[in-house]
ZAZAKE-814789 format. One record per residue (C-alpha): residue number from 1; residue in three letters; y, x, z negated. Coordinates in nm, 2 decimals. Layout:
<pts>
<NUM; 'Ala'; <Y; X; Z>>
...
</pts>
This chain:
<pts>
<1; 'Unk'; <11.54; -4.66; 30.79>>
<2; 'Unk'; <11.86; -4.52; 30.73>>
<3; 'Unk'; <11.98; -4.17; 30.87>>
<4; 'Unk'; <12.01; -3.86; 30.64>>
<5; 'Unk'; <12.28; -3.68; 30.59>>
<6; 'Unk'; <12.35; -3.31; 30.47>>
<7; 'Unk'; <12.64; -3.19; 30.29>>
<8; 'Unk'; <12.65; -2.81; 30.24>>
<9; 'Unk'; <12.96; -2.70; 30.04>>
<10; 'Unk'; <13.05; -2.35; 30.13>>
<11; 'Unk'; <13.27; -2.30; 29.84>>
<12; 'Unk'; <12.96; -2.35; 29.61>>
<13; 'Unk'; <12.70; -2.16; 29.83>>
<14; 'Unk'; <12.69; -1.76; 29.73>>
<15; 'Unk'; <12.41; -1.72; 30.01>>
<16; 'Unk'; <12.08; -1.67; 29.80>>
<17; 'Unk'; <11.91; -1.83; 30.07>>
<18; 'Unk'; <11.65; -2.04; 29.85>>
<19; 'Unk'; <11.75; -2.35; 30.13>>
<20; 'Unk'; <11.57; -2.09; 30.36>>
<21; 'Unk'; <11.31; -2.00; 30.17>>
<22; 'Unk'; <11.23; -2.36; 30.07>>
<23; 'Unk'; <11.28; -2.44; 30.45>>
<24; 'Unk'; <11.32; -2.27; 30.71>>
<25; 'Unk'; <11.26; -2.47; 31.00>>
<26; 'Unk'; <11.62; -2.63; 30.90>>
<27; 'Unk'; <11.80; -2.40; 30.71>>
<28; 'Unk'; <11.97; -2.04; 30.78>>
<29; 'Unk'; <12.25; -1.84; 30.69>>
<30; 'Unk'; <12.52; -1.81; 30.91>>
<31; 'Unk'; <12.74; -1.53; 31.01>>
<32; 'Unk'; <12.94; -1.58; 30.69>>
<33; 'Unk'; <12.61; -1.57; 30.46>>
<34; 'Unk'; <12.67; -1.90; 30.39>>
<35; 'Unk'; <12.37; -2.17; 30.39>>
<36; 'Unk'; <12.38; -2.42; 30.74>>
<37; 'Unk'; <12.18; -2.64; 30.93>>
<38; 'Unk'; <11.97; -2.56; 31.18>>
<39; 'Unk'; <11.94; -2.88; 31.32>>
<40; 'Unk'; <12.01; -3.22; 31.21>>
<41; 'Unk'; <11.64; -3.30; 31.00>>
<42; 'Unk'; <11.50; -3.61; 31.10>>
<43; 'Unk'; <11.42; -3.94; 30.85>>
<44; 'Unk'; <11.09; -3.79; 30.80>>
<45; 'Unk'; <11.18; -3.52; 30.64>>
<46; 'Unk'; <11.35; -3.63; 30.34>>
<47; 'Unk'; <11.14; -3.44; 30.10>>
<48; 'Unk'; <11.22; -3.10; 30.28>>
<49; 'Unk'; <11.57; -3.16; 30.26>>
<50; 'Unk'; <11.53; -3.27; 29.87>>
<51; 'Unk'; <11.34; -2.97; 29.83>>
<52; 'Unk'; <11.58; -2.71; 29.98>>
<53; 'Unk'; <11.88; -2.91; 29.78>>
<54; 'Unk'; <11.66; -2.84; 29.47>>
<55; 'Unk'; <11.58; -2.50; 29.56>>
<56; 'Unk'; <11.97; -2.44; 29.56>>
<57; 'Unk'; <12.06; -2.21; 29.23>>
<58; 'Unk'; <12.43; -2.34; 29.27>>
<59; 'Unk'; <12.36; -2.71; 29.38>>
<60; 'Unk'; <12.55; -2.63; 29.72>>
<61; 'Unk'; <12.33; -2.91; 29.92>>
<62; 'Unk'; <12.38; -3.27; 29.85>>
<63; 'Unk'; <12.10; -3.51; 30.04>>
<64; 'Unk'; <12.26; -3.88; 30.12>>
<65; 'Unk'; <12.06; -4.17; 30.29>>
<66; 'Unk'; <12.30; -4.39; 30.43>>
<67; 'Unk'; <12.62; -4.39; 30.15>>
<68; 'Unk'; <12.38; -4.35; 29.88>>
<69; 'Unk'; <12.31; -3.93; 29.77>>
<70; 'Unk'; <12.00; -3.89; 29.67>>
<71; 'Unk'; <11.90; -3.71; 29.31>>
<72; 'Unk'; <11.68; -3.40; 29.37>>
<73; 'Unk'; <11.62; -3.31; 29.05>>
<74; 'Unk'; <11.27; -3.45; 29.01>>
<75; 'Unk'; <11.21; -3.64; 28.62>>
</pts>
């Protein structure tokens, strides 16, 4: 299985904090109020990470497996 990979873009996030919501066991805000990892998620849990990427109201999280980024826009 290839590794996941997070990309949060800071310029994009305004710190609603629907990743944390969605997520919390990876997810927080930092000191800037910006979205961040809380540790590096695991192959297993793909679907969280989809979800919080979802749960983004300014699409600041982009999911990758391997080079591919993964849609998480379900339909």
């Amino acid at each position: 299985m290839t590794a996941l990979r997070i990309e949060i873009d800071h310029g994009l996030c305004g710190g609603a904090s629907e990743c944390v919501r969605a997520q919390p066991e990876l997810f927080e805000l930092n000191q800037e109020g910006r979205a961040s990892l809380r540790r590096v998620p695991g192959d297993h849990e793909r679907d969280a990470c989809l979800a919080a990427a979802w749960a983004c109201p300014t699409s600041a999280i982009r999911v990758f497996e391997g080079d591919e980024e993964l849609d998480p826009y379900p339909g």
